[in-house]
C-alpha positions as a Markdown table, in Angstrom:
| # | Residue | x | y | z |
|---|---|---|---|---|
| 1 | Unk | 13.2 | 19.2 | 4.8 |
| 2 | Unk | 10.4 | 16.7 | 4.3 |
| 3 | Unk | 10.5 | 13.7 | 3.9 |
| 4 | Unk | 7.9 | 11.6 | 1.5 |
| 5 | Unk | 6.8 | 8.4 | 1.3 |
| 6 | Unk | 4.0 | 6.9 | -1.4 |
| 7 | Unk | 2.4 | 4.0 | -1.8 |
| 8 | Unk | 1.2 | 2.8 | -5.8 |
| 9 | Unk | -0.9 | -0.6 | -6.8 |
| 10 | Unk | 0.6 | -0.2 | -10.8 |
| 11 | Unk | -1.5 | -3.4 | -11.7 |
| 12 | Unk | 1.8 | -4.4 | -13.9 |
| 13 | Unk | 4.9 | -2.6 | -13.9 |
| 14 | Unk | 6.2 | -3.0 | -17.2 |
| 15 | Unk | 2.6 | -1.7 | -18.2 |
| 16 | Unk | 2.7 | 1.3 | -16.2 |
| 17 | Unk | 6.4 | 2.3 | -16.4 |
| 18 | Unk | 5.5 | 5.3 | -18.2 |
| 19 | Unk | 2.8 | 6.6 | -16.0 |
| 20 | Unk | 5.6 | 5.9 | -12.6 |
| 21 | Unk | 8.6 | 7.3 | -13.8 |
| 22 | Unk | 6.6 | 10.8 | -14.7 |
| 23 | Unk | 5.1 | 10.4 | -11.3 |
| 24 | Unk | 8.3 | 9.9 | -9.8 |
| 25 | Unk | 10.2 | 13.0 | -11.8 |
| 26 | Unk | 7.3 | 14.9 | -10.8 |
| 27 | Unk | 6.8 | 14.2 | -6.5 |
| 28 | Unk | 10.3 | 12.9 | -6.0 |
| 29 | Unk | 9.4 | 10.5 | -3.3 |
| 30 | Unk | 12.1 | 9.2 | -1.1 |
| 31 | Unk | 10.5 | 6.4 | -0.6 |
| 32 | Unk | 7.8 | 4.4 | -3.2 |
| 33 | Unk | 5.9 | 1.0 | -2.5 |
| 34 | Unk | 4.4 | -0.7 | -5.7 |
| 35 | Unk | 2.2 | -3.6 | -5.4 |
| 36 | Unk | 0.9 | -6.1 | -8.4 |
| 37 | Unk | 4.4 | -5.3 | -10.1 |
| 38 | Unk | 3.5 | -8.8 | -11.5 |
| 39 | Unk | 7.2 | -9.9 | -13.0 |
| 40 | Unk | 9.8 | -11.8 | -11.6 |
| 41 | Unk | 13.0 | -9.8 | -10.0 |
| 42 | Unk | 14.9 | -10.4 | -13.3 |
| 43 | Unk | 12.1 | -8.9 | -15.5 |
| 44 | Unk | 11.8 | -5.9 | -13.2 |
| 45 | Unk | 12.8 | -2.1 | -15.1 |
| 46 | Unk | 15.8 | -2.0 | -12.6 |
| 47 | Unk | 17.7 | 0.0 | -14.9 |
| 48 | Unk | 14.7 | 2.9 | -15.9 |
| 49 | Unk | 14.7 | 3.2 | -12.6 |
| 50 | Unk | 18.3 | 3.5 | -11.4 |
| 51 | Unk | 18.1 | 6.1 | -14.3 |
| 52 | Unk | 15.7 | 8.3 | -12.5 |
| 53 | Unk | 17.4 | 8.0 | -9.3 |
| 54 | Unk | 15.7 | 5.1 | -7.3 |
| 55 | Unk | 17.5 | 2.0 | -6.1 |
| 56 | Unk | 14.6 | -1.2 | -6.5 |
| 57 | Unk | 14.2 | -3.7 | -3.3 |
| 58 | Unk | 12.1 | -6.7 | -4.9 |
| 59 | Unk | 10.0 | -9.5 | -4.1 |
| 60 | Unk | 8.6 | -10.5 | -7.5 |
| 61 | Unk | 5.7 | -13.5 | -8.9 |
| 62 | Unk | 5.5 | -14.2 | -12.3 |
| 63 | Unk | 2.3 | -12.6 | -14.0 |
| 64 | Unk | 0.5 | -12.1 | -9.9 |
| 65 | Unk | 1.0 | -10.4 | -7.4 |
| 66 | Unk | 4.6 | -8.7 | -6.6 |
| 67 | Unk | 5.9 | -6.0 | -4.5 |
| 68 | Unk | 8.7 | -3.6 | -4.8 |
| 69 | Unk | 9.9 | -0.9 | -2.7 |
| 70 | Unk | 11.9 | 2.3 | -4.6 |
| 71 | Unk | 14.4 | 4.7 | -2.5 |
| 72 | Unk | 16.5 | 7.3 | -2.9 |
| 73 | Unk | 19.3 | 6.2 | -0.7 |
| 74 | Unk | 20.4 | 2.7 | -0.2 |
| 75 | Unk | 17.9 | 0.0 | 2.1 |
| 76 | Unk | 19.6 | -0.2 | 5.6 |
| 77 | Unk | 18.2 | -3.8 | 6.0 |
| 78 | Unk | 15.6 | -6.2 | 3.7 |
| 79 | Unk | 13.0 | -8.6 | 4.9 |
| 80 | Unk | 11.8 | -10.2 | 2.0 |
| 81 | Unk | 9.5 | -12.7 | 3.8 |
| 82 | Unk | 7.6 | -12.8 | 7.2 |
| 83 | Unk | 10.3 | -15.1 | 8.1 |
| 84 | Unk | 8.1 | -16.7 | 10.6 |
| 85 | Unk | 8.6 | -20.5 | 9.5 |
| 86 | Unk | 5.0 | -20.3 | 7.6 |
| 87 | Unk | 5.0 | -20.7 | 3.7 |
| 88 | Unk | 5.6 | -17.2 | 1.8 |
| 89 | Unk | 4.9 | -18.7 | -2.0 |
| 90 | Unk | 2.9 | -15.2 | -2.6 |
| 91 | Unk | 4.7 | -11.9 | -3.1 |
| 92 | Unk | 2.9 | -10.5 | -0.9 |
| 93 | Unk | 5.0 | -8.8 | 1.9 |
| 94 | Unk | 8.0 | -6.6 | 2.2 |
| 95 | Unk | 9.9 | -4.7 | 4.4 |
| 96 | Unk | 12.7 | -2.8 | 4.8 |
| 97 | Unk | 14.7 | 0.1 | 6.7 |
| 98 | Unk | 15.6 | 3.4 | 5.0 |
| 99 | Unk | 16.7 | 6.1 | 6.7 |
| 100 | Unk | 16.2 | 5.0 | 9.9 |
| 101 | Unk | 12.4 | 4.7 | 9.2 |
| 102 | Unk | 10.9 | 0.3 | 8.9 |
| 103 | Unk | 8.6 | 0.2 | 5.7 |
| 104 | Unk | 6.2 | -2.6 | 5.4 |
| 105 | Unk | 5.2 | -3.0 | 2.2 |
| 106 | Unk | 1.9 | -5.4 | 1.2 |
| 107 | Unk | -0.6 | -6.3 | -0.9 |
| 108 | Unk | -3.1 | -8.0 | 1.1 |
| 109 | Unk | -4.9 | -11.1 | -0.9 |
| 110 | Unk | -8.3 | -9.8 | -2.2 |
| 111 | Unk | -10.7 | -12.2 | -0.5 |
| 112 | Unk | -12.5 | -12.9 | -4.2 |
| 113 | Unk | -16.1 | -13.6 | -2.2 |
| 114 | Unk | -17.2 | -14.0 | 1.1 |
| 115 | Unk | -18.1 | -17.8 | 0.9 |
| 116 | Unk | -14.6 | -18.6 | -0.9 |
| 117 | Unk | -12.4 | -20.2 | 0.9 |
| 118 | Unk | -10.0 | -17.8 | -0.4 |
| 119 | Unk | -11.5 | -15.2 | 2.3 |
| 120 | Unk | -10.6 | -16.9 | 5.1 |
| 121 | Unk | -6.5 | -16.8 | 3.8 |
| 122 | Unk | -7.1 | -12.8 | 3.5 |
| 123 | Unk | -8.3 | -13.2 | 7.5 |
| 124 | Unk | -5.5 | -15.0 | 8.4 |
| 125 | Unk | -3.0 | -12.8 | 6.8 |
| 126 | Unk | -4.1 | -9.7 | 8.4 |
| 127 | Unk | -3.8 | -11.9 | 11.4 |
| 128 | Unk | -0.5 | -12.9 | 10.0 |
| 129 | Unk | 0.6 | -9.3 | 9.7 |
| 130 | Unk | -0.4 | -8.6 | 13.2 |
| 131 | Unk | 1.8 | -11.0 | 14.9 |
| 132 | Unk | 5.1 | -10.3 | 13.0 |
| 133 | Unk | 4.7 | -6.9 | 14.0 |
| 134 | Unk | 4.5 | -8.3 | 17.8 |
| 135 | Unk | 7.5 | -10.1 | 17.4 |
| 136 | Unk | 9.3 | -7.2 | 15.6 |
| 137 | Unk | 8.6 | -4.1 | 16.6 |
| 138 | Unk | 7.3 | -1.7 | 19.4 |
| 139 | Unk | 4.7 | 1.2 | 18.9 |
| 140 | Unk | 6.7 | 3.8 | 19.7 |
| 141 | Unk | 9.5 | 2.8 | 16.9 |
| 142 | Unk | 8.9 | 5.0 | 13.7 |
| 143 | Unk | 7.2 | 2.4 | 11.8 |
| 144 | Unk | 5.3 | 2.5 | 8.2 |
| 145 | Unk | 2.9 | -0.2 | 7.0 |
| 146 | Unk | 1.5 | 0.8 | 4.0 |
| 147 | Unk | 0.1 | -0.9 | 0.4 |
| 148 | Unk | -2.9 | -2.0 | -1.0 |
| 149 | Unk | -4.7 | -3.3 | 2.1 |
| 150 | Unk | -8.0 | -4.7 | 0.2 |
| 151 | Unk | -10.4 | -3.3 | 2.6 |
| 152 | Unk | -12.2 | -0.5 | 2.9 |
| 153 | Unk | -12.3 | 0.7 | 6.7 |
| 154 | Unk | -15.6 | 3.3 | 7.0 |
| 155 | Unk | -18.7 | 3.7 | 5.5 |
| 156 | Unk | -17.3 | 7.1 | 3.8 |
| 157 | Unk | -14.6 | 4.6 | 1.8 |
| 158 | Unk | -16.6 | 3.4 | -0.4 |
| 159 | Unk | -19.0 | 4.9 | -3.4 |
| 160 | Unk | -22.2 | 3.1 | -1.6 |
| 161 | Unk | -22.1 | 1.9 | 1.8 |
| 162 | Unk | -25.4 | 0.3 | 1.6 |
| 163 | Unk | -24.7 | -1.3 | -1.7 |
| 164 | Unk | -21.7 | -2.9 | -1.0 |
| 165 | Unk | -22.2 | -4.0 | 2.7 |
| 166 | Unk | -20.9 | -7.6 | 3.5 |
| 167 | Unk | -19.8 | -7.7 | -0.5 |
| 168 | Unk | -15.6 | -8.8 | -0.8 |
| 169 | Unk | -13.6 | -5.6 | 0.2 |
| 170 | Unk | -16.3 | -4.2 | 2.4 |
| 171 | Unk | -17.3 | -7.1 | 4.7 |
| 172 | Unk | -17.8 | -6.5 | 8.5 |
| 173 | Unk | -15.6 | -9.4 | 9.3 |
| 174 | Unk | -12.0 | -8.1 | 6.9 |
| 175 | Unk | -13.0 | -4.1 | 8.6 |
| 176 | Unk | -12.8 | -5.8 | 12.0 |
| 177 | Unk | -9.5 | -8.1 | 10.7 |
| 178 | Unk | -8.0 | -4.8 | 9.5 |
| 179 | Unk | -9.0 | -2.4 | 12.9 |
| 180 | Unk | -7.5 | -5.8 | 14.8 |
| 181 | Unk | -4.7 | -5.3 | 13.2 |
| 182 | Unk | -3.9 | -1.9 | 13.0 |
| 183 | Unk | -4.7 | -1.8 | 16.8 |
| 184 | Unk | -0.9 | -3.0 | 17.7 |
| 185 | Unk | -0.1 | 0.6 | 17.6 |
| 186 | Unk | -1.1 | 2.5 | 14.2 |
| 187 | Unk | -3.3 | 5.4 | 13.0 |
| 188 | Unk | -5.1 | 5.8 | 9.6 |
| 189 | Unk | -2.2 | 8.3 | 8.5 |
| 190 | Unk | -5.2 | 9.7 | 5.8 |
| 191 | Unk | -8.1 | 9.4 | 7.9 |
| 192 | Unk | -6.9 | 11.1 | 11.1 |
| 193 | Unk | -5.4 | 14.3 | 8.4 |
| 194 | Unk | -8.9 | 14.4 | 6.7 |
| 195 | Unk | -11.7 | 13.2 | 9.1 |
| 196 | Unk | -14.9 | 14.2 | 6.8 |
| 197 | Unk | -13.3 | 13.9 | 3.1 |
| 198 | Unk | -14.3 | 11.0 | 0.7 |
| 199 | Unk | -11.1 | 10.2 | -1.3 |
| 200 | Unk | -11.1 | 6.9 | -3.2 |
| 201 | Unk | -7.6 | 5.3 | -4.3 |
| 202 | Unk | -9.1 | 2.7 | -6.5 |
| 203 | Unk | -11.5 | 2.6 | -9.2 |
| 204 | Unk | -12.7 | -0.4 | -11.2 |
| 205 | Unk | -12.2 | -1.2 | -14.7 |
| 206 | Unk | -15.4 | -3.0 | -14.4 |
| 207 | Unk | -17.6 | -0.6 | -13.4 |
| 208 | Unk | -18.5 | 2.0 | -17.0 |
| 209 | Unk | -16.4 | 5.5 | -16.1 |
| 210 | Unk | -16.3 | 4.3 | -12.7 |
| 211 | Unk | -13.0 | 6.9 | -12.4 |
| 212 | Unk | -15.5 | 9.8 | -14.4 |
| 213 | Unk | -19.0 | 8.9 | -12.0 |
| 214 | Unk | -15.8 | 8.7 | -8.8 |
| 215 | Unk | -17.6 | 5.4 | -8.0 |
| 216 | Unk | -14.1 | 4.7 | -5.3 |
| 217 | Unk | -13.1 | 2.6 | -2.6 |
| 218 | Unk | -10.2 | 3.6 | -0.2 |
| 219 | Unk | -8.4 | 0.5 | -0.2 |
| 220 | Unk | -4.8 | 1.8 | -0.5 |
| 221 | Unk | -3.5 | 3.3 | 2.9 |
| 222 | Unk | -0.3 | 4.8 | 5.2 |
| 223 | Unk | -0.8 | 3.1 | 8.5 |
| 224 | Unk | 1.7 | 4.6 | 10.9 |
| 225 | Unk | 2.9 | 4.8 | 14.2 |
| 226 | Unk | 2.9 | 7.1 | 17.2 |
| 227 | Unk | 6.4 | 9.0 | 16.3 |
| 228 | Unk | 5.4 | 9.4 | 12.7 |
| 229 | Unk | 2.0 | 10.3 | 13.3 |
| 230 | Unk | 3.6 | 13.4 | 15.4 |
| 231 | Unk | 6.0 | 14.0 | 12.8 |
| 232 | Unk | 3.5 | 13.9 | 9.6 |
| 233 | Unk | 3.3 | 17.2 | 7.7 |
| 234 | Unk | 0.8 | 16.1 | 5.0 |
| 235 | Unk | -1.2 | 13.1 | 3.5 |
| 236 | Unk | -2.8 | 13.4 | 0.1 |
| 237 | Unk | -4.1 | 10.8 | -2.6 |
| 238 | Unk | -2.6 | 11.8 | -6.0 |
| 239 | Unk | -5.8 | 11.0 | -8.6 |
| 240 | Unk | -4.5 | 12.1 | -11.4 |
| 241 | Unk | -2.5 | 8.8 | -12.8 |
| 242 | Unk | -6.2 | 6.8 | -12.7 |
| 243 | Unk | -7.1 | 9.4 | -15.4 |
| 244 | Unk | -4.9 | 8.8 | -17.9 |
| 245 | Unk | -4.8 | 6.4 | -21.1 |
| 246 | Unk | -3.8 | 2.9 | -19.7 |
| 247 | Unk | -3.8 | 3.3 | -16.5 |
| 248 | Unk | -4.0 | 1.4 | -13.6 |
| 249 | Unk | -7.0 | 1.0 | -11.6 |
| 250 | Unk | -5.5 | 2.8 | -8.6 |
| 251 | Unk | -3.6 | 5.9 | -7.8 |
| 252 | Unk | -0.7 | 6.5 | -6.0 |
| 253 | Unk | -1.3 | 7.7 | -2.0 |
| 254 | Unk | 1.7 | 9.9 | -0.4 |
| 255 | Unk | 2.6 | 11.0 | 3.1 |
| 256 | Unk | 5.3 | 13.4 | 3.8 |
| 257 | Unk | 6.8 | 13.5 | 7.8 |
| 258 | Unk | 9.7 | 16.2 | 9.1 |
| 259 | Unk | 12.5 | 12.9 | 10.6 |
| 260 | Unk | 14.0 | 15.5 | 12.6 |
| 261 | Unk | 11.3 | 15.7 | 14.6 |
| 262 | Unk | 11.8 | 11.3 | 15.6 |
């Protein structure tokens, strides 16, 4: 029996309820990760959700940001923060343990441009991000971190490499903040399964029919470790959700692992 785990930037939960709970009724994930839920916990579709079978572990932001993590069996343990002294005013991060496996849910800050100092905080967050899991974990624990990670690691992520090299997103210094990162001990869960395929999870409302002309970066991704790299049956981007009326500008990303094999 498999077992699946997704990862969905809804740009607004209450905005994209409709679009998640079909998606939901139709993959039956044991595991979800939203990011940009934007609402605070009280304001979060608890009940819509308990309805269609998922228990909600939140860490809400009025109108910003926001994460939540849906599962089909009660959280063994919650981290809402990095708990490592450092301010955590942005819902940005959040983990938990379900069925045995750690989830590490985030939505890593955006950068807005290059020159802004606001690039420098998405830096020191991947940063961040590497030394919690130092102090927390081991590589060889089964071990998810997973979200909408605001970089695009390759070339092949993007619609136009030449285009958008050095631009927010795609800049040499966040690709070598991310590969820094992910060095600790995880693998590109999609990557590694498709070495040659370009698969976009996000689209921009900006860009005319950027979803119609696929004009894509790969931005959300399932970063795993050793044990569930063995253990992964399948990884797959869903694009079907970014095609529909109202949707968000991303789509969901799923994995699915055989635990018995941990």
């Amino acid at each position: 029996m498999g077992w699946k785990l997704a990862t969905f930037n809804v740009n607004g939960i209450r905005a994209r309820l409709p679009i998640v709970l079909d998606w939901l009724a139709k993959n039956r994930p044991d595991v979800l990760c939203l990011q940009e839920t934007k609402c605070q916990d009280q304001d979060f579709p608890v009940q819509a959700l308990a309805e269609a079978g998922y228990q909600a572990s939140l860490r809400g932001q009025k109108s910003f940001n926001g994460l939540a993590v849906l599962t089909r069996r009660r959280s063994e343990e919650v981290w809402p923060a990095f708990g490592d002294g450092q301010p955590d005013e942005e819902a940005r991060f959040l983990a938990l343990r379900v069925d045995g496996v750690w989830v590490v849910n985030t939505y890593v800050p955006q950068g807005r441009d290059p020159a802004d100092p606001a690039f420098q905080h998405k830096l020191a967050f991947l940063k961040r991000l590497r030394r919690f899991f130092e102090d927390r974990f081991k590589p060889d624990q089964p071990l998810v971190w997973t979200g909408d990670l605001n970089v695009a690691p390759e070339a092949i992520d993007v619609f136009d490499p030449k285009r958008l090299e050095g631009q927010v997103g795609f800049h040499p210094d966040e690709r070598r903040a991310l590969a820094e990162t992910a060095a600790w001990g995880f693998s590109d869960l999609f990557r590694s399964r498709h070495p040659g395929e370009k698969q976009f999870t996000f689209w921009d409302y900006r860009l005319p029919k950027s979803f119609e002309r696929n004009l894509g970066w790969r931005l959300d991704h399932i970063l795993v470790t050793r044990p569930l790299a063995e253990a992964a049956l399948d990884c797959r981007v869903d694009p079907e959700p970014r095609g529909r009326p109202k949707p968000s500008d991303h789509t969901p990303l799923w994995a699915e692992f055989d635990l018995g094999k941990l």
